[in-house]
N, C-alpha and C positions, 0 to 999 in steps of 0.2 A: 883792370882797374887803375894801378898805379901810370900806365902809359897812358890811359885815359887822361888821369891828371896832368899829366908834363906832356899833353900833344906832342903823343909822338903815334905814329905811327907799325900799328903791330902788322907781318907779313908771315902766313904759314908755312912758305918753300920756298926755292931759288928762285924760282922762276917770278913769283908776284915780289920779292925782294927787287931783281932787275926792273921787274916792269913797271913796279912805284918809283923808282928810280929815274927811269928813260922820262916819266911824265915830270915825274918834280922836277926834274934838271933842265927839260926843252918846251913844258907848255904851262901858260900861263894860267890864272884863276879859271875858275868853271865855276861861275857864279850861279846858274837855274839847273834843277834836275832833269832837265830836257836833252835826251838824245836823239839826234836825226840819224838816218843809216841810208849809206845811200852806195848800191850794190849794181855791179853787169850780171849778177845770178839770184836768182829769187831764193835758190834754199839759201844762199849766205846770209839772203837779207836775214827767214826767218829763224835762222839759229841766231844770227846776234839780235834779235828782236826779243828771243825765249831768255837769250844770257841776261838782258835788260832785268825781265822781270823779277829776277833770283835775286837783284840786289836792292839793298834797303834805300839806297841813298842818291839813285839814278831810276829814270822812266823812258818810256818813250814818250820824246817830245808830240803835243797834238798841233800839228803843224795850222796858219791862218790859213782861213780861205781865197786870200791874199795870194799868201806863199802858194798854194797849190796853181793857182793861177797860172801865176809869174814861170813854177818850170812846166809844167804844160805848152804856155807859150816860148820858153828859150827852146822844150826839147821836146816837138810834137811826136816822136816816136815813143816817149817816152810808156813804158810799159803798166808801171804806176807812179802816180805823184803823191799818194799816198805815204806813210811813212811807215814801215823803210821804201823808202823809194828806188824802183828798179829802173835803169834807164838801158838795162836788153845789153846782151851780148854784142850785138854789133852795134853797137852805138860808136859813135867817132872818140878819140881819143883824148878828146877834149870836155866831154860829154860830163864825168863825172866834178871836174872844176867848174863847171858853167851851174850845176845844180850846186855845189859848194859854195857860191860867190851867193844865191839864193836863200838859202837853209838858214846859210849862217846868220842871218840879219832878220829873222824871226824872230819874236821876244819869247818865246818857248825854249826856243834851242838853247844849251847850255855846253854843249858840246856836239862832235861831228863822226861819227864812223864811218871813211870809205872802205869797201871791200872789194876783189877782184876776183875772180878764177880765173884761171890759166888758159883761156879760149885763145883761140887759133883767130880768132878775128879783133881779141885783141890788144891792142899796143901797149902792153906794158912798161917797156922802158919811156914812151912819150908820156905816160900818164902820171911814174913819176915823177921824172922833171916836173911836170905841171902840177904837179899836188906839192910839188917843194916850193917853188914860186910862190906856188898862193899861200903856203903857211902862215907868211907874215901878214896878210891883210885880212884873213876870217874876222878878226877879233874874238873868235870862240876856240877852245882848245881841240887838236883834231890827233887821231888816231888812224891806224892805216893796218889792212893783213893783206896780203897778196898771197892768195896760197895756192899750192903745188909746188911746195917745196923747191928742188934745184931748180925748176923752170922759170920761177917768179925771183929765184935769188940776186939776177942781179938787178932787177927794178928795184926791191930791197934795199939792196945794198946802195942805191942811190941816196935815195930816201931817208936813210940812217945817217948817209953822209951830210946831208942836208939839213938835220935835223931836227927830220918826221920822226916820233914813236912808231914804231913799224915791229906787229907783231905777228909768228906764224899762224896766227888759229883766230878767226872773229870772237871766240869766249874771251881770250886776252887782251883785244884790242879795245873789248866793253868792261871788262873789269877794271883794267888800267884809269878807263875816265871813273867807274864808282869807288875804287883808289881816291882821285885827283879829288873829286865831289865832297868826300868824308872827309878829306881833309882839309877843303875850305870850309865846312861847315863844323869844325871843331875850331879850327884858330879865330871864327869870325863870331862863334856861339857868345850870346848875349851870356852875363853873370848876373843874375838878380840873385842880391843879399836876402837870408835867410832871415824871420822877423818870429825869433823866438817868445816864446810867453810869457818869463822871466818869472818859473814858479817858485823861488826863493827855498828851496827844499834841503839845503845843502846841511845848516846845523841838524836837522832831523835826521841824515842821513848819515851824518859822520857820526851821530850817537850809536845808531845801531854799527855801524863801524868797528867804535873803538870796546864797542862790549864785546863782539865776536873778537877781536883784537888782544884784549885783556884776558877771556877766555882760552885763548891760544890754536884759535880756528882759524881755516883760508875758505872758509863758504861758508855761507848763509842759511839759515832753515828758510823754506816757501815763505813761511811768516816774515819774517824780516826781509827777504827781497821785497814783496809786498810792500810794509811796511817801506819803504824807499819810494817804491815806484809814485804810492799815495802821497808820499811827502813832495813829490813831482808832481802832483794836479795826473798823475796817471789813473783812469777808473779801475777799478779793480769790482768785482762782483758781490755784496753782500755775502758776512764770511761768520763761521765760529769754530769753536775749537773743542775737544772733545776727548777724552783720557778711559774711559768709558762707554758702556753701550749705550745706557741712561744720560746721562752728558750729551750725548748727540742727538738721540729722539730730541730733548729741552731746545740743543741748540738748531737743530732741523726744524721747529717748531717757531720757533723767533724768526729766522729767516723767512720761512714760506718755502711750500713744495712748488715746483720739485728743487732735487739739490743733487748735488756732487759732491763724494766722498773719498777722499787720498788721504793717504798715509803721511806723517809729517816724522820726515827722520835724514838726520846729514848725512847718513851713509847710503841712504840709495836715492840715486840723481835722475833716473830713468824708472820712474814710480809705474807707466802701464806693463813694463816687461816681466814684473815681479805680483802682478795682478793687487797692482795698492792704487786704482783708479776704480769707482764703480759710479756711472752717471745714471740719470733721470729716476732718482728714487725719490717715491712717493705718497708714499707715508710711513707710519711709523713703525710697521713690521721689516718693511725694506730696509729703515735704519737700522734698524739692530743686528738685522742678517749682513746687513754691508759690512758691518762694523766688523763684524766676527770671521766675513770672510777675507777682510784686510789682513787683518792681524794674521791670521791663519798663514795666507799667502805669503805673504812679507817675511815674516819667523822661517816659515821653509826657504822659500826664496834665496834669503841672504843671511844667514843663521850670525848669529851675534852682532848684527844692526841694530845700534839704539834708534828704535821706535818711542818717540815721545807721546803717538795719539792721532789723531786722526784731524783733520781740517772739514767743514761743510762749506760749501757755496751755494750760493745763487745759482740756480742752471741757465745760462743765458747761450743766445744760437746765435747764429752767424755762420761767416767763412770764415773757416781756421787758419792764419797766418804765423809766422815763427819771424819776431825780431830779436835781433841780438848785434852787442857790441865784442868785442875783441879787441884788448890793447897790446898789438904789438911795438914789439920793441924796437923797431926801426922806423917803422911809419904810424906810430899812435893810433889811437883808436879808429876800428873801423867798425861801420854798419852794415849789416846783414838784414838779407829779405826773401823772404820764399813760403811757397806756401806750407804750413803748417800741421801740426798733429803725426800723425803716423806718417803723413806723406814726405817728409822731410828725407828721410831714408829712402823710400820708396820712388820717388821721383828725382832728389837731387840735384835740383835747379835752385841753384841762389847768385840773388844779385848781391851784388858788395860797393859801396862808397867808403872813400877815406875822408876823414876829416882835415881841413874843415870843408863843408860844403856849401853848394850854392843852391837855389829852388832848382835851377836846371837838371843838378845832380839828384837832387831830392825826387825830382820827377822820374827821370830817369833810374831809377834805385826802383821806382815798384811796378811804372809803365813798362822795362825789361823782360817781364818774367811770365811765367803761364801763371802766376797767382793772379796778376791784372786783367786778365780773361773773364778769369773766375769775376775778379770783383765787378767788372763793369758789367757787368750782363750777356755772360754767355748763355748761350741755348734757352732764352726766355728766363734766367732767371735776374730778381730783381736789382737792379745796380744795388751795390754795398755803401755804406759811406767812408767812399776814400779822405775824403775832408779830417774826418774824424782820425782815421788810422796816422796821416801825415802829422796831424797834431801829439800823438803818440811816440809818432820817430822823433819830431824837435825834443820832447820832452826826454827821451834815452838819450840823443847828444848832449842833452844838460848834464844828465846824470853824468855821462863820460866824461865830459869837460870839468866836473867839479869834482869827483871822487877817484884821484887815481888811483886810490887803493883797491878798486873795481879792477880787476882782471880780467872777467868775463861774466857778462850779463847777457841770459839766454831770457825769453819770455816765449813759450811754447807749449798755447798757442795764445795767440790774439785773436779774439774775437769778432770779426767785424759784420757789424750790424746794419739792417739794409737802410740805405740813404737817410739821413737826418735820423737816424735812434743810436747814434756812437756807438762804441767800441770800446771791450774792457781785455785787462788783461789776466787771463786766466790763469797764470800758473808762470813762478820765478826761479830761475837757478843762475845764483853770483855765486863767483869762485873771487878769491881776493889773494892779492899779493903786497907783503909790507915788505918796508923798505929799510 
């Protein structure tokens, strides 16, 4: 996340450390995600052909009809001019430069893979000279493996002197360009400014603020995060409150079945582990029974928790997401995304943005994640409306930007509702720090 911010670039080992290195220091931009591979041995081709497809930010280039042409005609021996392109073991020594001067002048190609194996027919120290030469006129960035180890080491070692990237293994020589790719497409990444909604919620918010404040609290009950979130233009689900069994039928009864029933109490923050959640109750026996087996639960659960009463809602469906802020103290507020409810533990995939952000980042923040699966319509089900939920995150960075008293603000889950019926948030926990 933070390297994400400051373009820089993260490497997991030595070896992709070196080989982002050999690229950034000896070739130039790699402007299209197009790789050509052009090989004297067909499994080289089709292992760096497979390495291709692993990476998110390179393809294999779809070569013109054109270009297929053009090496057909320079190399009628040629085995395939398809791509990766084989031009056969015994092919002349010159063979893979003459397809080179070709590939590279494709408006697909963005990049070049030669590879070589150690045959007995052919000329490897001639082929690098000739692949050092042509470096400088491709105009496209190129990458080079000659493998067989000691055999191929001193056409390498030419190579390197010359200042071709030249790697042992075709997976490195292909990773190296989606290296080089990810990085021109972070320094070159458009910034579109963020166009907030400007929910003006902030006197609302520092009220309930300074009463938890005055009361001598660092968290929130569900009510007063709420409370916040609404003063944000945040949905939140038709709601009542309830100290009693009676109380809740009344207040179940003003909302509409069905409903959801939790325990409202500042000492326990993870309300379904303690069984102080009960959903889709639907009438008025269910209330009472819910009621009775909260309190029950909760008392045993967490024995001297003040429990203030019980919350109802609106039952509303969706896919369940978890947004949350976190203000740290080196890099301020950050946003959090992933999918929601029990799965949050269970899964363990969350995306994270620091502030401040851009729509890029914005997008990137929920298109990351297996929660975007879900919402867009996996396995037949109905696209969600991401429109809505995005409008949800601008409105938590409000909240962030204006209330640093806010420590951490979890909403788990959000509920997002299928395409055009919005998204509400079901459930708040703010931890708060003064100063």
């Amino acid at each position: 996340m933070l390297f994400k911010k400051l373009n820089i670039t993260r490497v997991y080992d030595m070896d992709e450390m070196f080989d982002a290195l050999s690229v950034f220091s000896l070739c130039g931009r790699m402007e299209r995600d197009g790789v050509a591979i052009i090989t004297n041995a067909g499994g080289l081709g089709v292992m760096a052909a497979d390495a291709c497809s692993s990476h998110p930010h390179i393809s294999m280039a779809e070569l013109s009809s054109d270009t297929i042409k053009a090496v057909e005609q320079e190399l009628p021996t040629v085995a395939s001019a398809m791509n990766p392109i084989d031009v056969r073991g015994d092919a002349p020594a010159d063979a893979a430069v003459r397809v080179l001067d070709i590939v590279s002048k494709d408006p697909a190609v963005g990049g070049v893979v030669i590879l070589s194996a150690p045959l007995d027919t052919a000329d490897l120290d001639t082929m690098a000279e000739m692949i050092s030469e042509a470096k400088g006129r491709t105009g496209v960035p190129i990458t080079v493996s000659f493998t067989g180890g000691a055999v191929s080491e001193k056409a390498s070692a030419v190579m390197r002197r010359n200042g071709v990237p030249t790697f042992s293994d075709p997976d490195r020589a292909v990773r190296a360009l989606e290296i080089l790719r990810a990085r021109e497409k972070e320094v070159t990444e458009e910034s579109t400014p963020l166009t907030f909604p400007k929910a003006n919620g902030k006197a609302k918010a520092q009220a309930v603020l300074m009463k938890a404040r005055e009361e001598g609290r660092v968290s929130l009950s569900e009510e007063e995060g709420k409370a916040i979130l609404s003063a944000y233009g945040i949905p939140v689900p038709k709601e009542g409150f309830a100290t009693s069994a009676p109380e809740a039928v009344r207040a179940a009864e003003a909302i509409g079945y069905p409903v959801v029933m939790k325990v409202q109490s500042p000492d326990i923050h993870h309300k379904t582990d303690v069984g102080g959640v009960i959903v889709g109750i639907r009438d008025e026996e269910g209330v009472r029974n819910a009621y009775e087996s909260i309190m029950a639960s909760c008392c045993a659960g967490i024995p001297g928790a003040r429990i203030d009463g019980v919350s109802l809602e609106q039952m509303v469906s969706g896919q369940e997401v978890i947004l949350s802020m976190i203000r740290d103290d080196q890099f301020g507020p950050i946003i959090s995304f992933g999918l929601g409810g029990i799965y949050v533990e269970i899964i363990g995939e969350i995306s994270q943005a620091m502030l401040p952000m851009n729509q890029q980042d914005l997008d990137r923040l929920i298109m990351s994640t297996k929660a975007y699966r879900m919402l867009s319509g996996a396995r037949g089900r109905p696209p969600a409306d991401i429109d809505s939920l995005k409008d949800i995150i601008l409105r938590l960075i409000e909240i962030a930007e204006d209330n640093e008293e806010i420590y951490e603000l979890e909403i788990n889950p959000v509920m997002v509702g299928k395409k055009n019926e919005g998204s509400w948030a079901v459930d708040a926990l703010a931890t708060l720090r003064w100063k």
